[in-house]
C-alpha positions in Angstrom: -15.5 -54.6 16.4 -12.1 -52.4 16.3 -11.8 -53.9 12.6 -15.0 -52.4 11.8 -14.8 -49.4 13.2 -11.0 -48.6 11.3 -12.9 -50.1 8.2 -15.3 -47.1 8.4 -15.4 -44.2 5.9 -16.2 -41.9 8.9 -13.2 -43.0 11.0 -10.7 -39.9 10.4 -13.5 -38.0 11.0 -14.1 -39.4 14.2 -10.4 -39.1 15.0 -10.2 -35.3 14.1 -13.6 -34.4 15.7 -11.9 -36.3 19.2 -8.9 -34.3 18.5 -10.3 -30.8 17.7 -12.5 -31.0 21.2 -9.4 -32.0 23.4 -7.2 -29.6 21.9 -9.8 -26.4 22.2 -11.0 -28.0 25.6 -7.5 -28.1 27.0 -7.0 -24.3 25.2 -9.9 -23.0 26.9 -9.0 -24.2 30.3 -5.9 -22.0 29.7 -7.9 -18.8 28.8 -7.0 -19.0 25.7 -9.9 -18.5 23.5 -8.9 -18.5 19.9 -8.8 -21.9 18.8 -12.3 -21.7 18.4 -11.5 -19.6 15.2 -10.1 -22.9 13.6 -13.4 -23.9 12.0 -13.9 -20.4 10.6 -10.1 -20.5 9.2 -10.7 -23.7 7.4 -13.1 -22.0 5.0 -10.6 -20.1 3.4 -8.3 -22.5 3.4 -11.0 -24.8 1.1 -11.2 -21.7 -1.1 -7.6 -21.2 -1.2 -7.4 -25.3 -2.1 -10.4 -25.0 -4.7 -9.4 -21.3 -6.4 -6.5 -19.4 -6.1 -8.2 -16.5 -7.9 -10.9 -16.3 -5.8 -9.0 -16.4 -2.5 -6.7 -13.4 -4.2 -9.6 -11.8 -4.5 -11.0 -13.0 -0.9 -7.8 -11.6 0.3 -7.9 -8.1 -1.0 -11.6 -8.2 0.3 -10.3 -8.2 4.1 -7.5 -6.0 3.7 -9.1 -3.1 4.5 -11.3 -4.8 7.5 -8.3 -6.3 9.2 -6.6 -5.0 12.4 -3.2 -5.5 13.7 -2.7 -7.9 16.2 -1.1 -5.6 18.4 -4.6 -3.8 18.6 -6.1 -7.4 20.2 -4.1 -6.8 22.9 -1.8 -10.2 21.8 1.6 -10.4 21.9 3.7 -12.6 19.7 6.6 -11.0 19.2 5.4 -10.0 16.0 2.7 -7.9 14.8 0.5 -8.9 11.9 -2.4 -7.8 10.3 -5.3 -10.3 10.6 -6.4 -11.9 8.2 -5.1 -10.5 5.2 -1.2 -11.5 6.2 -2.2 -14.8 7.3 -4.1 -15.6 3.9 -0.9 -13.9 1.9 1.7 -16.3 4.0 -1.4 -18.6 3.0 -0.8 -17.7 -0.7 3.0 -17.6 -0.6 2.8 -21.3 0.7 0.6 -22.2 -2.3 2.8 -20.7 -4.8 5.9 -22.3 -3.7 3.8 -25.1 -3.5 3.2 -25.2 -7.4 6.1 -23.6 -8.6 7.9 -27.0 -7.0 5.4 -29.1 -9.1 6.5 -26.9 -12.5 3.0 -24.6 -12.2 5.2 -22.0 -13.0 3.9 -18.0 -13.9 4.1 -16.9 -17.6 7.4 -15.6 -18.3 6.3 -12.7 -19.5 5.7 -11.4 -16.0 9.1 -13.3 -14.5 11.3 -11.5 -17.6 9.3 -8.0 -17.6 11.4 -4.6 -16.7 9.2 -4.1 -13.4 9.6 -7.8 -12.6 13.3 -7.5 -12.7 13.6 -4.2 -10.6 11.8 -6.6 -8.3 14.3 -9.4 -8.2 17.0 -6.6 -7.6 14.7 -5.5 -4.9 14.1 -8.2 -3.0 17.2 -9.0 -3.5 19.5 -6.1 -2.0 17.0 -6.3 0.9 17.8 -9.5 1.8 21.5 -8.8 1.5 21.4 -6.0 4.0 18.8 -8.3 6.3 22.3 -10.1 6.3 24.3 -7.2 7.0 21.8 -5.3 9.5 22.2 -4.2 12.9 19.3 -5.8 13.8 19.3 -8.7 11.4 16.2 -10.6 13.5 14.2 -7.2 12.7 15.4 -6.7 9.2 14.3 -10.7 8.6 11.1 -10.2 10.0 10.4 -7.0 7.4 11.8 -9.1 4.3 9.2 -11.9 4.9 6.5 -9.8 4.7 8.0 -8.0 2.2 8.2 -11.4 0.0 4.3 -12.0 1.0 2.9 -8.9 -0.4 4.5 -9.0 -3.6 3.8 -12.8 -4.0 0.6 -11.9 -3.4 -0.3 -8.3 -4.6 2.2 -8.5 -7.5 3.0 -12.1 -9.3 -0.1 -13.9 -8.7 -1.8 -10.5 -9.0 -0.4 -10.0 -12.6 -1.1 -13.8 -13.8 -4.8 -13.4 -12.8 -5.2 -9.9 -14.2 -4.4 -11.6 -17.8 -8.3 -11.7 -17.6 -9.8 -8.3 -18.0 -13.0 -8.8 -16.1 -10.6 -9.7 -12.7 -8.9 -6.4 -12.5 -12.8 -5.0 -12.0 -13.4 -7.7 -9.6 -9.9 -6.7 -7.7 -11.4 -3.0 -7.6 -14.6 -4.0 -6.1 -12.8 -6.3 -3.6 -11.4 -3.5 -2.1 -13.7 -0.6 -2.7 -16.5 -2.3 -1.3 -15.4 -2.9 2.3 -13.1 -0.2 2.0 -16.6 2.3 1.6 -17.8 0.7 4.8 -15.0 2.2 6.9 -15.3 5.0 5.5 -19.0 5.6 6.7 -17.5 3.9 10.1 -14.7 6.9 10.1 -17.3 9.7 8.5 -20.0 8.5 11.2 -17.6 8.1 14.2 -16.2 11.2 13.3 -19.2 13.4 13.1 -19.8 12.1 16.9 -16.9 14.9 17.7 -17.8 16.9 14.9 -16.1 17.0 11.9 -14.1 20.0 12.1 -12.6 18.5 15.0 -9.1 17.8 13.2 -7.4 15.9 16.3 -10.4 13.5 16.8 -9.6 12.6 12.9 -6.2 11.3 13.6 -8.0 8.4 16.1 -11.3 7.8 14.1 -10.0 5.5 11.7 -9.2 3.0 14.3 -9.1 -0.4 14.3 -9.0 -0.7 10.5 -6.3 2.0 10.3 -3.4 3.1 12.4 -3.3 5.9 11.1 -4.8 8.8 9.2 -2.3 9.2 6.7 -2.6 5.9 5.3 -6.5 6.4 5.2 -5.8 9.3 3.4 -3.5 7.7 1.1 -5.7 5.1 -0.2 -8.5 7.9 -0.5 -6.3 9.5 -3.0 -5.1 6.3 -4.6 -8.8 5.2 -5.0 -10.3 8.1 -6.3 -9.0 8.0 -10.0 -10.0 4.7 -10.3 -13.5 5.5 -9.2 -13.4 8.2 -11.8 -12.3 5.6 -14.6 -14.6 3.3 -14.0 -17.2 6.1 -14.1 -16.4 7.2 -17.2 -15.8 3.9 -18.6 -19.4 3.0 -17.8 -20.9 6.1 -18.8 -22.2 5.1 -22.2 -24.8 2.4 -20.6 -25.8 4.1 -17.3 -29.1 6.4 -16.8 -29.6 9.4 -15.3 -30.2 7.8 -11.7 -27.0 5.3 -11.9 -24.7 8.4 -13.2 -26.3 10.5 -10.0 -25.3 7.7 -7.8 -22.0 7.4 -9.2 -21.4 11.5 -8.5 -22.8 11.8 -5.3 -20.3 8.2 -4.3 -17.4 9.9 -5.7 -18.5 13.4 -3.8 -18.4 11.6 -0.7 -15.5 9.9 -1.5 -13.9 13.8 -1.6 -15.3 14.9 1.5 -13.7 11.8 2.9 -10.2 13.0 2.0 -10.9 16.4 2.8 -12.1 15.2 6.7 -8.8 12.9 6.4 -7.0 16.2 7.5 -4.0 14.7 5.8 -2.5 17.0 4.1 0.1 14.6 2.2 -2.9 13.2 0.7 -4.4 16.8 -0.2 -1.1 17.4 -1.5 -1.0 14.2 -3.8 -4.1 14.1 -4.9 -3.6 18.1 -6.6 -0.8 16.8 -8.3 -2.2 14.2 -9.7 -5.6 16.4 -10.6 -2.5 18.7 -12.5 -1.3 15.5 -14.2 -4.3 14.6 -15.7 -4.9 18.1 -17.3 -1.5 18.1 -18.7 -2.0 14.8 -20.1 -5.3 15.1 -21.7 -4.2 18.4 -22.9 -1.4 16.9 -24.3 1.2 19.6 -23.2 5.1 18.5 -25.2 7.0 17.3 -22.6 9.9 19.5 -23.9 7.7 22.6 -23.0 6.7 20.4 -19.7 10.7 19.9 -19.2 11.1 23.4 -19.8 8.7 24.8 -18.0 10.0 22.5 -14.6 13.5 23.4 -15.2 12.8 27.3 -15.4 10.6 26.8 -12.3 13.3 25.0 -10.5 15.9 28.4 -11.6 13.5 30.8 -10.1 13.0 29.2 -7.3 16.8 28.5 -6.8 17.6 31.9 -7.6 15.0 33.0 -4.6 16.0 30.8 -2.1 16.5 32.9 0.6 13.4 35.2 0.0 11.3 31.9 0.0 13.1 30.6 2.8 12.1 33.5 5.2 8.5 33.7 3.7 8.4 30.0 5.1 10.0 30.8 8.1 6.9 34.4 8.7 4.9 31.3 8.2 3.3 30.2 11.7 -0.2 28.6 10.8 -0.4 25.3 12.6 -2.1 22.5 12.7 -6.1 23.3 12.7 -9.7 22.3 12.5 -10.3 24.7 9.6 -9.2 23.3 6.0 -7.9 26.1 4.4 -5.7 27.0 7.4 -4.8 23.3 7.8 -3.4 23.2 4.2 -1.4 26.7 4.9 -0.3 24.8 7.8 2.2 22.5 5.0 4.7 25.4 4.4 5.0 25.9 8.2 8.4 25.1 9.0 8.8 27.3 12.1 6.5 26.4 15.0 4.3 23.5 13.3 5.5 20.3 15.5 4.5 18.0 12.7 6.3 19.2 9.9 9.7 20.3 12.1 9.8 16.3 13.4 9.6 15.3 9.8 12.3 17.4 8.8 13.9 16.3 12.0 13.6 12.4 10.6 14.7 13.4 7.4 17.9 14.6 8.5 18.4 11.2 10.6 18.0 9.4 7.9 20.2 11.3 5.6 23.0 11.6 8.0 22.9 7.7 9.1 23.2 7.0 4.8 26.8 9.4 5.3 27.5 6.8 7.8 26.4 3.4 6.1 25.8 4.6 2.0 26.4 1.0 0.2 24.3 -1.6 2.7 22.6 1.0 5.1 21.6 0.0 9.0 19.2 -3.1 8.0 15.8 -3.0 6.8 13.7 -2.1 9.3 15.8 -0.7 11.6 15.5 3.3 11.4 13.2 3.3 14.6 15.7 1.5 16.7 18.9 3.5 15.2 17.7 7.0 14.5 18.3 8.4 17.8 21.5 9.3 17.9 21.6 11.1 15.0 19.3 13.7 16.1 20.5 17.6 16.1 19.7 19.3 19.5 18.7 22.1 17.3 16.6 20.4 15.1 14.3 18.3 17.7 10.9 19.4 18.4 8.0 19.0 21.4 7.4 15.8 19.6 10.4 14.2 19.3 11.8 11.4 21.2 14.5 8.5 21.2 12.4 5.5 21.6 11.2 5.2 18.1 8.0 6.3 18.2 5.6 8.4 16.0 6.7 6.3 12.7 10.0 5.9 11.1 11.8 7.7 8.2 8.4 9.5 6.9 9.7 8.9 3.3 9.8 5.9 1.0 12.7 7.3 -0.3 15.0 7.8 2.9 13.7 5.2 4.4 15.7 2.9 2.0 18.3 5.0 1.7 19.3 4.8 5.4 18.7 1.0 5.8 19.9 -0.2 2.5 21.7 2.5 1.4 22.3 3.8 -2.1 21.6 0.7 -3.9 18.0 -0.1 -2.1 17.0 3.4 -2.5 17.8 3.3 -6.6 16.3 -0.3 -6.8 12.7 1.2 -5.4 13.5 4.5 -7.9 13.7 1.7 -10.6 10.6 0.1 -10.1 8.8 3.4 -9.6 10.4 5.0 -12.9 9.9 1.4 -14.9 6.3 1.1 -13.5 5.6 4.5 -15.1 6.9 4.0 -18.2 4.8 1.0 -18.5 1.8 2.5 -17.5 2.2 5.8 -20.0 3.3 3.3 -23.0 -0.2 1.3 -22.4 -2.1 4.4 -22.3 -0.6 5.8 -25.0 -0.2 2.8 -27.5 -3.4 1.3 -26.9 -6.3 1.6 -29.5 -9.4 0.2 -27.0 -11.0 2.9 -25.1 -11.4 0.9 -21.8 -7.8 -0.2 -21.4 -6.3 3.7 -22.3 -9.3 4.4 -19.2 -7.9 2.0 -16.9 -4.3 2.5 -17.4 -4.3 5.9 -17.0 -6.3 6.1 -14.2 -4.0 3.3 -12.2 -1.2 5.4 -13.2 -2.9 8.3 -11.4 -4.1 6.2 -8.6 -0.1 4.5 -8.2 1.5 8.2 -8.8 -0.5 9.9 -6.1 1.5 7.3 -3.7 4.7 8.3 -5.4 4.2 11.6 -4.2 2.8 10.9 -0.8 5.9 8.6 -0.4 8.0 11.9 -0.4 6.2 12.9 3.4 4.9 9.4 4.8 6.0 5.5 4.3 3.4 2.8 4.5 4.5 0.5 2.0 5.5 -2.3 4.3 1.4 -2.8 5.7 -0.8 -4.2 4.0 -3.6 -1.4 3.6 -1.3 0.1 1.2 0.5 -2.8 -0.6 -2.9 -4.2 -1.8 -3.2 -1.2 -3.7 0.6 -0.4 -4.3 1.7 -3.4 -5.6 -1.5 -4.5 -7.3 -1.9 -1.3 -9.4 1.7 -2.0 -10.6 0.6 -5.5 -11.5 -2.3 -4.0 -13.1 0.0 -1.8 -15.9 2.1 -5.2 -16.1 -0.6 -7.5 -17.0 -2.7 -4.6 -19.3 1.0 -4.1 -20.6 1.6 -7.7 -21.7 -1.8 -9.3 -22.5 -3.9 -6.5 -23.3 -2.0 -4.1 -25.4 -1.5 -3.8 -29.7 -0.2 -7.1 -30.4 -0.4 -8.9 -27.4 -0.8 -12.4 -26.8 -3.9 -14.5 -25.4 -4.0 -15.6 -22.0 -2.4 -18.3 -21.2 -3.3 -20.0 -17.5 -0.6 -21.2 -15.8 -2.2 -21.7 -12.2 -5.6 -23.3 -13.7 -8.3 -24.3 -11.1 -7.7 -27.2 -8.7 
């Protein structure tokens, strides 16, 4: 009888079903309720096994729906963003996995100029991990690091080779992403939605912040414009309505973001477009910058009182809220950033080649703080973000090489970008490039007041627009190749 029950083809599933309802019976006598989730968790895991294209995309799908561990009330001594950085450590896993069997990318992505800023990268930061203060934080932050462009960059770039995914990865995000923002337009309008301190709590769970909310409002919205006008030829009247009034409310999203870094990046980027289509010489464009930047040096003081007269805060009304941005005397918000920025820059004069450790502004900032320059807001225990710059941020923790390695990919990623859009003969791909470049360049200039590049909200869109110009760059440009699939289907 034992024979015949080894012998039978239902036997391991006898043995896991056993195990599964000890383990989660034993689990739940501990109050500890989440091992029921492991069924659920296998189904990704099957699509991950089956398709690694479709699990990207499953991926991108949740990152705007997931929520921070730390907002479950769990402590692990490390704070993730579920799902979405379980299925990247999930996808990171898979790609080692393959590259170990020879499934190795196109090397067209591995040798291309962004790819090898990359390398330099990833690489300084895990130099300075070595070197850091606080090398078990500084570890943690280059792991996750390593996930998000695994996943949002390389295997991005190798599935992008195929036009019609790029579309799919827009709609992956946009999608869920519209649903929080009728969650945060609806929750909102509870308080009412001039209420500009209620907006800085409505985007909850799904965002920490409303910054980064604001962010990927401005990121998304030239996108949602491209694809608009790339589909404009074969919509109706009804489906081009729908389209305006989707990208309308899209507007009115950013506007009740009250973020005024977003605001701010989003105007640039509307500038950059008219410059662009109206095909200004970039030696008058040069011109024209460097006589602005005389003027203004030659008025520095007269400016620098005007700012200081300047004592609109913080407020409920739009228009005053975006005079509020020059308000460097009594607005708490802009005085603390200034306040981190002068950390920062005064803790690079300390460490300039290998910087404090990735990660580690928070927990080192403090004593660099001017009694002068501290506000109502400010405080020692690392709280209310880091840095608020993508650029200082690296500069303080890996010093001068880490900040020029992130200034390379950022000036490579736009070259990239502007040679697709302008070399390209299909209408589509000029469409798309340009309006990624837009979406990525908005971020560039947000970086400058806020950092969110190491969460996932933002890297889905950071890291995959960059592998969008890659991919559109190598595979889709005059004279480029046909796809070649180097992670085919299980």
């Amino acid at each position: 009888m034992p024979g015949k029950l080894i012998h039978n083809p239902f036997f391991p599933a006898y043995i896991i079903s056993f195990a599964f309802v000890t383990l989660n019976g034993i689990a739940i006598a501990f109050e500890w309720y989440y091992f029921l989730l492991v069924p659920v968790l296998l189904i990704p895991l099957l699509v991950a096994i089956l398709s690694l294209e479709k699990f990207y995309l499953l991926t991108v799908f949740f990152v705007p729906l997931s929520i921070q561990l730390s907002y479950l009330a769990v402590k692990m001594g490390v704070d993730i963003s579920l799902p979405s950085e379980v299925f990247l450590l999930l996808i990171l896993a898979i790609l080692v996995f393959k590259s170990a069997q020879g499934q190795i990318f196109d090397r067209r992505i591995l040798l291309h100029p962004v790819s090898l800023a990359l390398y330099f990268y990833l690489g300084w930061t895990f130099i300075t991990a070595v070197t850091s203060t606080i090398p078990l934080v500084s570890f943690k932050l280059f792991i996750a690091r390593l996930w998000f462009i695994a996943g949002f960059y390389f295997l991005a770039a190798q599935i992008f080779q195929d036009n019609k995914q790029i579309r799919k990865y827009f709609y992956a995000y946009i999608i869920p992403f519209t649903a929080v923002v009728v969650y945060v337009i609806l929750h909102h309008s509870i308080y009412g939605l001039t209420n500009q301190q209620v907006a800085y709590h409505v985007v909850k769970p799904f965002y920490n912040d409303h910054t980064s909310y604001g962010a990927v409002l401005a990121m998304l919205l030239p996108v949602i414009a491209g694809i608009f006008y790339t589909d404009i030829r074969k919509l109706n009247v009804f489906q081009r309505l729908v389209f305006i009034l989707f990208l309308l409310f899209f507007i009115m999203a950013l506007l009740f973001s009250y973020s005024r870094a977003a605001w701010i990046s989003f105007i640039s980027i509307v500038i950059l477009y008219m410059v662009i289509k109206l095909k200004i010489s970039w030696r008058i464009l040069m011109a024209g910058l460097l006589v602005t930047g005389f003027v203004l040096f030659s008025y520095r003081t007269e400016i620098k009182m005007s700012l200081g007269r300047n004592k609109q805060v913080s407020s409920g009304n739009i228009h005053e809220h975006f005079q509020s941005v020059a308000n460097i005397r009594n607005d708490d918000s802009n005085l603390e950033r200034l306040n981190r920025w002068g950390c920062a820059f005064r803790m690079f004069r300390e460490k300039p080649v290998l910087g404090w450790g990735p990660g580690t502004y928070m927990f080192n900032y403090a004593p660099f703080q001017i009694h002068s320059q501290k506000t109502a807001i400010s405080t020692n225990a690392g709280t209310l973000g880091d840095a608020h710059s993508e650029y200082l941020g690296p500069l303080s923790e890996s010093g001068l090489p880490g900040a020029l390695s992130f200034a390379a990919i950022i000036v490579l990623t736009w070259i990239t970008g502007f040679r697709v859009y302008i070399r390209s003969e299909k209408r589509k791909v000029k469409i798309l490039s340009l309006s990624v470049l837009l979406g990525l360049t908005s971020f560039y200039i947000h970086g400058i007041l806020n950092n969110f590049l190491d969460t996932d909200k933002i890297s889905a869109l950071f890291w995959g627009f960059t592998a969008i110009l890659v991919a559109l760059d190598i595979y889709h440009s005059k004279g480029s190749k046909k796809r070649v699939d180097y992670l085919p289907e299980n």
